[in-house]
Biopython code that builds the backbone (N, CA, C, O; Angstrom):
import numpy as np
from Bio.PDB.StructureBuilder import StructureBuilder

atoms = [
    (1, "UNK", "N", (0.848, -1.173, 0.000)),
    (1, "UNK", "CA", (0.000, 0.000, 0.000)),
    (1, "UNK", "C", (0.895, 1.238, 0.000)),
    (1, "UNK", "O", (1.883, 1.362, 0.723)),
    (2, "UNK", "N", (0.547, 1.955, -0.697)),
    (2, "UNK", "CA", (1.177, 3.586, -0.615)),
    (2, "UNK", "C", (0.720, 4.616, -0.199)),
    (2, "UNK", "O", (-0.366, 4.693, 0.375)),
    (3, "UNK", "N", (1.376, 5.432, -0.396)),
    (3, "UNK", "CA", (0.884, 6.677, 0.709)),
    (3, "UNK", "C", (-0.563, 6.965, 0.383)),
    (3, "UNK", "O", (-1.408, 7.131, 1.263)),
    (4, "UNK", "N", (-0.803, 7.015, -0.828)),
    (4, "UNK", "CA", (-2.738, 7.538, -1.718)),
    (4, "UNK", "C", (-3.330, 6.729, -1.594)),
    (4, "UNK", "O", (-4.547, 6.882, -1.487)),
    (5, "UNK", "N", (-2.730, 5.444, -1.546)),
    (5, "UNK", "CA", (-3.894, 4.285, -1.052)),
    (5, "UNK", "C", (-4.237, 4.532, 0.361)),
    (5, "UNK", "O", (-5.418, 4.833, 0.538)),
    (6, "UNK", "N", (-3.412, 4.470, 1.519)),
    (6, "UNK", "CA", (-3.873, 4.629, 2.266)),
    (6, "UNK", "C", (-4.741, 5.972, 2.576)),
    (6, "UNK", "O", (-5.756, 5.898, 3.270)),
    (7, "UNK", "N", (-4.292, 7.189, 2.031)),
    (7, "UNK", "CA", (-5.570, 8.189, 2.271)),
    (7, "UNK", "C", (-6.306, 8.159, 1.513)),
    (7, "UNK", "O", (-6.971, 9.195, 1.510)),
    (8, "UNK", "N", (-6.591, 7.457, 0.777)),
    (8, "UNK", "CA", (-8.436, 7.193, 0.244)),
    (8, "UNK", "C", (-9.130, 6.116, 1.047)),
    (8, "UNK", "O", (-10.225, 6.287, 1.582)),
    (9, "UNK", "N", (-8.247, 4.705, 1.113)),
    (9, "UNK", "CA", (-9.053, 4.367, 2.495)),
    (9, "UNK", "C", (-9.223, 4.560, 3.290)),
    (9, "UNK", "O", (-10.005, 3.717, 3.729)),
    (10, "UNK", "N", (-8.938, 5.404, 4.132)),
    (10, "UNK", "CA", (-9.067, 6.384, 5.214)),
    (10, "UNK", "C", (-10.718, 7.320, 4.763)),
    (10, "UNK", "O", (-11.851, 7.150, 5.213)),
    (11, "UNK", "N", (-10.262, 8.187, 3.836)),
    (11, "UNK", "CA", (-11.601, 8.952, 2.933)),
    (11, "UNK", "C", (-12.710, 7.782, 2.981)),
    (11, "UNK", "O", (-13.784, 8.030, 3.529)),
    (12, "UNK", "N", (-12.511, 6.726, 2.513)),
    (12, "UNK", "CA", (-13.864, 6.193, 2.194)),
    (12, "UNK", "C", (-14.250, 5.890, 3.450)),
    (12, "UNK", "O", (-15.412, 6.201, 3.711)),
    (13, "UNK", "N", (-13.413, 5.203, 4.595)),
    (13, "UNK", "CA", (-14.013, 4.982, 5.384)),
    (13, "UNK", "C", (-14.174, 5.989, 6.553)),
    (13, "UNK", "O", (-14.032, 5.606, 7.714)),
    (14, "UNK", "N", (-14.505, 7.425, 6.211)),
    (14, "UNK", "CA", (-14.986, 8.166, 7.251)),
    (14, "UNK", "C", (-15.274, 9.632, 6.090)),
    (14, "UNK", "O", (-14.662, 10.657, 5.788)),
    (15, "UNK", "N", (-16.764, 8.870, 5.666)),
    (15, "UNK", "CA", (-17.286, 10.060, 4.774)),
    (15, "UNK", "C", (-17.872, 11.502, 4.937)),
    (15, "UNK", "O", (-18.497, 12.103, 4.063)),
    (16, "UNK", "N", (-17.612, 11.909, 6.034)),
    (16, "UNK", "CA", (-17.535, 12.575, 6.866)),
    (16, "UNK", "C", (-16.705, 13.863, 6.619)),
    (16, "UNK", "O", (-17.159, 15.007, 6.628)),
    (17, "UNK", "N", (-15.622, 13.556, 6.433)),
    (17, "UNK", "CA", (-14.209, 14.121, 6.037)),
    (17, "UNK", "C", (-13.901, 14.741, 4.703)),
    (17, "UNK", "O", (-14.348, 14.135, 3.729)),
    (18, "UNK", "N", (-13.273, 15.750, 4.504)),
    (18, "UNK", "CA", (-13.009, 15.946, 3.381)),
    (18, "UNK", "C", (-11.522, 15.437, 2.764)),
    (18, "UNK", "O", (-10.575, 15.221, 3.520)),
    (19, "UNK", "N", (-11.459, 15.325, 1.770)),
    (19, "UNK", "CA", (-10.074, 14.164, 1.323)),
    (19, "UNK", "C", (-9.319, 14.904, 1.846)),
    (19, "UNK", "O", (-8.933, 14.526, 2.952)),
    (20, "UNK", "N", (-8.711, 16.383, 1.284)),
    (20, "UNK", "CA", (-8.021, 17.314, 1.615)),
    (20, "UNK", "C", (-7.765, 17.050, 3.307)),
    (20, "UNK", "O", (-6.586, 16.880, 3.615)),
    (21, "UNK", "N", (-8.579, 17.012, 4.202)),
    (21, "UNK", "CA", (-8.276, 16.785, 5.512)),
    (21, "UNK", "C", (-7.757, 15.754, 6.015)),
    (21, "UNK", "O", (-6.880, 15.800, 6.878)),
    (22, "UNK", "N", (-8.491, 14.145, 5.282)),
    (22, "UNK", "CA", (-7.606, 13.152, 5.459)),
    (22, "UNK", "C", (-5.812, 12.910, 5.025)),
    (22, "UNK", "O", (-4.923, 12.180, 5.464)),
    (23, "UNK", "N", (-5.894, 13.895, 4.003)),
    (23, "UNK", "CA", (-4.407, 13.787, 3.358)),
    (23, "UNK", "C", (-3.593, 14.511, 4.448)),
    (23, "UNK", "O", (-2.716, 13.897, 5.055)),
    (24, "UNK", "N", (-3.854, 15.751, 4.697)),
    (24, "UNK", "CA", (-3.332, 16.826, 5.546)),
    (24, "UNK", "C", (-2.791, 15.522, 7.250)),
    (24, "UNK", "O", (-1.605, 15.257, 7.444)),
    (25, "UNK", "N", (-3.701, 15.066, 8.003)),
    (25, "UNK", "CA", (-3.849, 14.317, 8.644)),
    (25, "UNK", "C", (-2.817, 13.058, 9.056)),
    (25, "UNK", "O", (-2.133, 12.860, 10.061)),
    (26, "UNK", "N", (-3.050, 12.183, 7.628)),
    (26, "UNK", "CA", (-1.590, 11.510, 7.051)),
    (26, "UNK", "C", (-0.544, 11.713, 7.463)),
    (26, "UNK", "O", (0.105, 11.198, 8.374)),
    (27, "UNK", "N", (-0.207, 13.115, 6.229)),
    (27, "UNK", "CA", (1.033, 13.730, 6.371)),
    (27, "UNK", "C", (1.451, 14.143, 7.391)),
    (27, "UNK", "O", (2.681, 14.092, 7.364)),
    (28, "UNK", "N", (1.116, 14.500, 8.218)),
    (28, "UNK", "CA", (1.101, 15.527, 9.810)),
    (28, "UNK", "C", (1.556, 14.408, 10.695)),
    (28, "UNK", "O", (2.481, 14.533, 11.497)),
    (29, "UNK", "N", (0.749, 13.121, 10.485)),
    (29, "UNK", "CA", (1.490, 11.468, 11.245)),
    (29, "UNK", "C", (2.748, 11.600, 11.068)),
    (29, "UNK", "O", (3.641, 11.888, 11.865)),
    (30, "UNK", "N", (2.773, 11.268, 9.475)),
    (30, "UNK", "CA", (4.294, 11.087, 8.617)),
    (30, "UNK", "C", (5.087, 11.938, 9.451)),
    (30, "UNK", "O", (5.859, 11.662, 10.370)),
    (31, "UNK", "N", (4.820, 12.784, 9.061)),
    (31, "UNK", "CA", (5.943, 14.204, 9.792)),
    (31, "UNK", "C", (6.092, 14.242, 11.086)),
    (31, "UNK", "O", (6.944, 15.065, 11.423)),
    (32, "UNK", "N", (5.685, 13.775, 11.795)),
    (32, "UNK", "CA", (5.493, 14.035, 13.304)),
    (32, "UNK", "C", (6.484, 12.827, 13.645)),
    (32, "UNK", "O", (7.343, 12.997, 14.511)),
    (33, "UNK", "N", (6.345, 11.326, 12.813)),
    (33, "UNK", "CA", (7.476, 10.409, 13.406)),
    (33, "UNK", "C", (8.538, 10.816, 12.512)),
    (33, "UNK", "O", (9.628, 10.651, 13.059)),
    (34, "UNK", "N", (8.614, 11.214, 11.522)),
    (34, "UNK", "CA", (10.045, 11.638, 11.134)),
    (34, "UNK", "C", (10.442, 12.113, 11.697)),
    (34, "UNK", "O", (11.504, 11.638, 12.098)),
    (35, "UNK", "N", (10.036, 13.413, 12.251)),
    (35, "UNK", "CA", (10.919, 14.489, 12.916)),
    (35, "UNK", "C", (10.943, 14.041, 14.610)),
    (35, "UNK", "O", (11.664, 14.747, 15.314)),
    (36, "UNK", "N", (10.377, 13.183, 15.124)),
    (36, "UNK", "CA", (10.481, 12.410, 16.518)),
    (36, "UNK", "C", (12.137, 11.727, 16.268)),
    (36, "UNK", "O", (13.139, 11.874, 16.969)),
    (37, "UNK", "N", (11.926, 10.864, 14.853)),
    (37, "UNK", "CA", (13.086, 9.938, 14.966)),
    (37, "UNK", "C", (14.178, 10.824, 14.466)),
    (37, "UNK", "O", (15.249, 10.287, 14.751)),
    (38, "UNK", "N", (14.396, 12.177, 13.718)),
    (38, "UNK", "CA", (15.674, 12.653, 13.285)),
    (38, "UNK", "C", (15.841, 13.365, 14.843)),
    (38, "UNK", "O", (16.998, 13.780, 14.910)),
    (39, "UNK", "N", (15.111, 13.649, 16.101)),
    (39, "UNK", "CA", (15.361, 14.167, 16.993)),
    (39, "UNK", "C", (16.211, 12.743, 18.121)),
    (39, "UNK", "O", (16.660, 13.081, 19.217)),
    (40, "UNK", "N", (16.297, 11.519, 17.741)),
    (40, "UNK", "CA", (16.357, 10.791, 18.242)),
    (40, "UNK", "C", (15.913, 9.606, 19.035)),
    (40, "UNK", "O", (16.524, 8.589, 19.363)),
    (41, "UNK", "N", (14.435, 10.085, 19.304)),
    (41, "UNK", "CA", (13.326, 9.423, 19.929)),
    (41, "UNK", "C", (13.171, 8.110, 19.267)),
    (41, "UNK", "O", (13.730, 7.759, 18.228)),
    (42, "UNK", "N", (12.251, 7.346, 20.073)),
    (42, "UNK", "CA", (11.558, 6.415, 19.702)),
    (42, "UNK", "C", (10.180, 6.657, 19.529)),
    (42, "UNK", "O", (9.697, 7.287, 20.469)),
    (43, "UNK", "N", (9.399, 6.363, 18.640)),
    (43, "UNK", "CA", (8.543, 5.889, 17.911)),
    (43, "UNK", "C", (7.364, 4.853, 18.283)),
    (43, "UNK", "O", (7.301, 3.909, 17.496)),
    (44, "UNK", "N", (6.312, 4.841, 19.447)),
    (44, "UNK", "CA", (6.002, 3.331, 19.693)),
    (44, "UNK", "C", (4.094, 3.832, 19.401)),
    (44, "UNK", "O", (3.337, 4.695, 19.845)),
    (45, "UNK", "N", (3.991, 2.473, 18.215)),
    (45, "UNK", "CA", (2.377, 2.817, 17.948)),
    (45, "UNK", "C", (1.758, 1.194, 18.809)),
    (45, "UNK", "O", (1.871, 0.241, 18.038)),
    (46, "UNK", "N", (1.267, 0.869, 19.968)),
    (46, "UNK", "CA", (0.728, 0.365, 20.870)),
    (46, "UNK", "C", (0.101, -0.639, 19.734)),
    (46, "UNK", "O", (-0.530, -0.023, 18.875)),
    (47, "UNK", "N", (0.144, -1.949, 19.570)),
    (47, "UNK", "CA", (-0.212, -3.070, 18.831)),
    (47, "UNK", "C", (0.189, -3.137, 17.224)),
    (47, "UNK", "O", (-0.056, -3.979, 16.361)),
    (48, "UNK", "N", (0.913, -1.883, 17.197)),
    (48, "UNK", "CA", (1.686, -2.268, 15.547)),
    (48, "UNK", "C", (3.158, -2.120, 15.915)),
    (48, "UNK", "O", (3.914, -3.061, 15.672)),
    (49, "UNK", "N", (3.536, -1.209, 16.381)),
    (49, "UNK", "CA", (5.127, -1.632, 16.191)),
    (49, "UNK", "C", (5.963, -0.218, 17.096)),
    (49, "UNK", "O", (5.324, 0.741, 17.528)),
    (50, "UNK", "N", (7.290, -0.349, 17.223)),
    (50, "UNK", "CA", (8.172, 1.120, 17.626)),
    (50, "UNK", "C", (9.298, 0.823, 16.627)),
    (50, "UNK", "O", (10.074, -0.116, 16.453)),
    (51, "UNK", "N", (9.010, 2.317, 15.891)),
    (51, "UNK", "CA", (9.967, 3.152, 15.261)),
    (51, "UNK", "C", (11.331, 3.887, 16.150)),
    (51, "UNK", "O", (11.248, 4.695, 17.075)),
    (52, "UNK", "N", (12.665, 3.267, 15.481)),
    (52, "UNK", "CA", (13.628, 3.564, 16.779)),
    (52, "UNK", "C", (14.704, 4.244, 15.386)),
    (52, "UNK", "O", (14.382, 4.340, 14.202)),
    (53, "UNK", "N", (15.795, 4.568, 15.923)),
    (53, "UNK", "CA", (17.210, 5.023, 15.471)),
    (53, "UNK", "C", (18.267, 4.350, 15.906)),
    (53, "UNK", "O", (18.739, 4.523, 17.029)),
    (54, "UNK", "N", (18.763, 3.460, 14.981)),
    (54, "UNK", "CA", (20.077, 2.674, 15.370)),
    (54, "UNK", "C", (21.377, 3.568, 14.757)),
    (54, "UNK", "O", (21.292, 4.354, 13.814)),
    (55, "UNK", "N", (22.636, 3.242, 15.547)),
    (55, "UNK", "CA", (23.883, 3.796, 14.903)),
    (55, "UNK", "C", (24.569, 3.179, 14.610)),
    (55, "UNK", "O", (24.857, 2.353, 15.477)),
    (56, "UNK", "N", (25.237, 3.067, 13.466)),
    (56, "UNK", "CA", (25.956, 2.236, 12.865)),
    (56, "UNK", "C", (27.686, 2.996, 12.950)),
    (56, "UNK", "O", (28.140, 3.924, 12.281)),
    (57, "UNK", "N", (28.158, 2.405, 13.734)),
    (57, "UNK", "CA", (29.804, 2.722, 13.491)),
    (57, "UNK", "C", (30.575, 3.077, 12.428)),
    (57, "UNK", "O", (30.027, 3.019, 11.327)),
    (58, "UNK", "N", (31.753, 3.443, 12.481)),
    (58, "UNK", "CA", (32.339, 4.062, 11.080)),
    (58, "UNK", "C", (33.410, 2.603, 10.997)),
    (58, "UNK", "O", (34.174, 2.229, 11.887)),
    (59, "UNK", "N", (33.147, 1.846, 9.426)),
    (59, "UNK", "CA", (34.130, 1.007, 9.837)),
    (59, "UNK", "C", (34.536, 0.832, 8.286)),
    (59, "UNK", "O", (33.918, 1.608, 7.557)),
    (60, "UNK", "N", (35.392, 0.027, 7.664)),
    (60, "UNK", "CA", (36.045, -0.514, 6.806)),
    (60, "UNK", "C", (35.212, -1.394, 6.051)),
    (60, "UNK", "O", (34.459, -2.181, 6.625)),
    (61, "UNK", "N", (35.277, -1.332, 4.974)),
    (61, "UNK", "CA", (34.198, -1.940, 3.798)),
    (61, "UNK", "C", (35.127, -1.985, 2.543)),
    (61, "UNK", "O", (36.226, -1.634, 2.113)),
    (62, "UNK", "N", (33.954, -2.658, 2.227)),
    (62, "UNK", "CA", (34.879, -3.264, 0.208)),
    (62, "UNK", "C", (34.260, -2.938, -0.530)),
    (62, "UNK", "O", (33.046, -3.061, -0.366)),
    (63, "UNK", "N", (34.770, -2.362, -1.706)),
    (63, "UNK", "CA", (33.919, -1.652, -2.926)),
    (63, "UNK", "C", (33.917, -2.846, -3.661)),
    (63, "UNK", "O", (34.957, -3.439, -3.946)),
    (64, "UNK", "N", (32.755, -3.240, -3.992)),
    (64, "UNK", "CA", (32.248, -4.992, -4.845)),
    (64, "UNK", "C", (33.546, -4.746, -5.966)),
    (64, "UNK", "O", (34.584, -5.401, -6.065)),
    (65, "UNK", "N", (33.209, -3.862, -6.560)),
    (65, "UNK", "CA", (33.809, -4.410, -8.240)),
    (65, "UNK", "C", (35.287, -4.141, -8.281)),
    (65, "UNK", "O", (35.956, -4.299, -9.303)),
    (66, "UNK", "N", (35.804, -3.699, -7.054)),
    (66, "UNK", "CA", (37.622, -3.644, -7.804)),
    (66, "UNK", "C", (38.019, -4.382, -6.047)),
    (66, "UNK", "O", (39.183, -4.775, -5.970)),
    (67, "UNK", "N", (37.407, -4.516, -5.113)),
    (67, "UNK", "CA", (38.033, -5.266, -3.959)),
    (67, "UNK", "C", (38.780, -4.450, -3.383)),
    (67, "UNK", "O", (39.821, -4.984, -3.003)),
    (68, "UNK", "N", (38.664, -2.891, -3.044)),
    (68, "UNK", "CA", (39.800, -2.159, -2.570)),
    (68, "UNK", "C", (38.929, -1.839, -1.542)),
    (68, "UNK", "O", (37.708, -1.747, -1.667)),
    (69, "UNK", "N", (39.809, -1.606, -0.135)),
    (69, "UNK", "CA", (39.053, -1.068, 1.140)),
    (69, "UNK", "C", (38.698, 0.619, 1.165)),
    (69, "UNK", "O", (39.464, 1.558, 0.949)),
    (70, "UNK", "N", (37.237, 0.630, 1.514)),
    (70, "UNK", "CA", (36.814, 1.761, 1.606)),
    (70, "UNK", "C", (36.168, 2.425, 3.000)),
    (70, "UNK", "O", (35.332, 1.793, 3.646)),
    (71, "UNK", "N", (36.479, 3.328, 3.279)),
    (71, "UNK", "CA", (36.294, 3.564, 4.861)),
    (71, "UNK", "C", (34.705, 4.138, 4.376)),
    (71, "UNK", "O", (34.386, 4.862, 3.433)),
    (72, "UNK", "N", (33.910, 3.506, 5.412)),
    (72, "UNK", "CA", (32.438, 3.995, 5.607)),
    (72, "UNK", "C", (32.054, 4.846, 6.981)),
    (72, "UNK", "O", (32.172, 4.586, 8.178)),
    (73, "UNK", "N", (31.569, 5.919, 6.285)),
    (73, "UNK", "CA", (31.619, 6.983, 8.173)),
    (73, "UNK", "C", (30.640, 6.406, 8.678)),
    (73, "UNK", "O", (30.175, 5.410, 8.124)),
    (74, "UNK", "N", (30.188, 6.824, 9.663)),
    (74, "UNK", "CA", (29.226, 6.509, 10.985)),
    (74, "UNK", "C", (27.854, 7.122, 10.280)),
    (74, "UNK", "O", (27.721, 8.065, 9.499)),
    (75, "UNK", "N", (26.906, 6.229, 10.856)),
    (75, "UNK", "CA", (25.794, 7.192, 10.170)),
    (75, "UNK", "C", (23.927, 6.340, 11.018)),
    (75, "UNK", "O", (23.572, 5.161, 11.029)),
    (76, "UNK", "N", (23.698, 6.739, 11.196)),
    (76, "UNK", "CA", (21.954, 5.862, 11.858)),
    (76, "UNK", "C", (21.205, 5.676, 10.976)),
    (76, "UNK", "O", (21.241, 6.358, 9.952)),
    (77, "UNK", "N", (20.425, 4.791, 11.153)),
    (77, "UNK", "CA", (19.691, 4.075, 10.225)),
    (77, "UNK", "C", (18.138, 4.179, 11.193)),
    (77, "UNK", "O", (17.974, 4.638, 12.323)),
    (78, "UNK", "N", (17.300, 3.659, 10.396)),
    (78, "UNK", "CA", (16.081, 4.170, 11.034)),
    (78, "UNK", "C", (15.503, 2.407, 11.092)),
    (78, "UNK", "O", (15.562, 1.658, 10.116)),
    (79, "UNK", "N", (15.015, 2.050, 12.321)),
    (79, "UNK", "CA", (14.307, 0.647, 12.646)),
    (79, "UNK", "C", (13.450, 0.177, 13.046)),
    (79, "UNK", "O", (13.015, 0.695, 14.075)),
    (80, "UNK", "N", (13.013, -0.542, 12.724)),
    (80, "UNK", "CA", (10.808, -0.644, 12.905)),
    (80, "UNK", "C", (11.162, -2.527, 13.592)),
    (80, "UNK", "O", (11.617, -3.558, 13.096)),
    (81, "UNK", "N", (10.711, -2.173, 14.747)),
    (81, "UNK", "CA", (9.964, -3.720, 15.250)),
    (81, "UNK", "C", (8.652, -3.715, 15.790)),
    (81, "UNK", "O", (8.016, -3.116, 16.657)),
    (82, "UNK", "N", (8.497, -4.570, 14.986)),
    (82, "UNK", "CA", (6.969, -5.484, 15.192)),
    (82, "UNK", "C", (6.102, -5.677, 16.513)),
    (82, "UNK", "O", (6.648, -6.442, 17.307)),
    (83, "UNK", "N", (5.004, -5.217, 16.892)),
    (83, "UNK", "CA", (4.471, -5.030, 18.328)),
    (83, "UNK", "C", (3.593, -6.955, 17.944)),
    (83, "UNK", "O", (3.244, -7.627, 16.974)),
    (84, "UNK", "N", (3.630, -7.054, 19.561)),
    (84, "UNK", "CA", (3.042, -8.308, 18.868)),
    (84, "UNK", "C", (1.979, -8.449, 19.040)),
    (84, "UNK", "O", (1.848, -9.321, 19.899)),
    (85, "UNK", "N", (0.525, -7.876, 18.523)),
    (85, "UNK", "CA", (-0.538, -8.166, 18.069)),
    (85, "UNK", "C", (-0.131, -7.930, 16.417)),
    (85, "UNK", "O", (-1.007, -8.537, 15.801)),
    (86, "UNK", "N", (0.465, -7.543, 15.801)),
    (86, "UNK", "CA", (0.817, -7.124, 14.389)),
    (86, "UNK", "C", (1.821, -8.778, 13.921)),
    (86, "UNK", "O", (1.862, -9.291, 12.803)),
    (87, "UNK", "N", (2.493, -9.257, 15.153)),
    (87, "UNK", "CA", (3.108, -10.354, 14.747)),
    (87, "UNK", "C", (1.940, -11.225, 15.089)),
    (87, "UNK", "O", (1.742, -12.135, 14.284)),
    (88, "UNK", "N", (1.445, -11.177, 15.707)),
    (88, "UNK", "CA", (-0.146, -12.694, 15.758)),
    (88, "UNK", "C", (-0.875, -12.701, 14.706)),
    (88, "UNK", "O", (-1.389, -13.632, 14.086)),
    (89, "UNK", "N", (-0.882, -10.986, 14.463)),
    (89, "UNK", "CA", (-1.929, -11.375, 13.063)),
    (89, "UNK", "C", (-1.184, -11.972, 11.919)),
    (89, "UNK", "O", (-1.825, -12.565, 11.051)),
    (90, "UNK", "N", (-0.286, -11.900, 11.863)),
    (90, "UNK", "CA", (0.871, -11.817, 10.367)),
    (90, "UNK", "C", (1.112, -13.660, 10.465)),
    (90, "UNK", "O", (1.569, -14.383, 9.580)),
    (91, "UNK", "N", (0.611, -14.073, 11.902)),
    (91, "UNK", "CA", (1.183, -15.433, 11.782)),
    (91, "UNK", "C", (0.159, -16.063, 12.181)),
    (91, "UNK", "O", (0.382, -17.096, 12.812)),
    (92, "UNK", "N", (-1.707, -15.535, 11.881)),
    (92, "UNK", "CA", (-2.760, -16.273, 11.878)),
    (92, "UNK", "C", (-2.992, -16.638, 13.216)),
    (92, "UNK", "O", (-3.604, -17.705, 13.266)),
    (93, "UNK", "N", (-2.682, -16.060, 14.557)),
    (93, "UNK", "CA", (-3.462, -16.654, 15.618)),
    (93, "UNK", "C", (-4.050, -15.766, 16.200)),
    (93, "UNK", "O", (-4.784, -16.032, 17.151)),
]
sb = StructureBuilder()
sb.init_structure("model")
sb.init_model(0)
sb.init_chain("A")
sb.init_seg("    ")
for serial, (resi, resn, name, xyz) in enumerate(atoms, 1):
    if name == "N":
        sb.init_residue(resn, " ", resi, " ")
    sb.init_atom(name, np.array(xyz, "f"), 0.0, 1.0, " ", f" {name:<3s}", serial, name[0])
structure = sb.get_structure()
């Protein structure tokens, strides 16, 4: 699902709303855990999952096609685990 899929199902199911507001809405989610996780925070949505920030060290790596060592800087990566009602459903119980 993508971002427009999900705000039209959202729209259809609360006709109520104007699309424009459901989109606005969305985005304002979106934005709100981005800028939680570039602040460092964690992320936790109660039966789907927490959005965290891992750091990855600066270390020594290989460029595939010529095999020469290449230094890789330090840098965080962004990490989603699974709350587990989201893992029960995913595994049918």
């Amino acid at each position: 699902m993508i971002r427009s899929e999900l705000i039209q199902k959202v729209a259809d199911e609360n006709p109520h709303l104007y699309q424009r507001d459901v989109e606005r809405i969305v985005n304002t989610i979106f934005e709100e855990i981005i800028g939680a996780m570039a602040d460092g925070d964690r992320v936790e949505l109660r039966g789907f999952g927490a959005f965290s920030v891992k750091k990855r060290d600066a270390r020594v790596g290989r460029n595939p096609r010529t095999g020469e060592a290449v230094d890789v800087e330090e840098k965080h990566v962004p990490f989603f685990k699974t709350g587990k009602l989201l893992r029960d459903r995913l595994n049918g119980k």
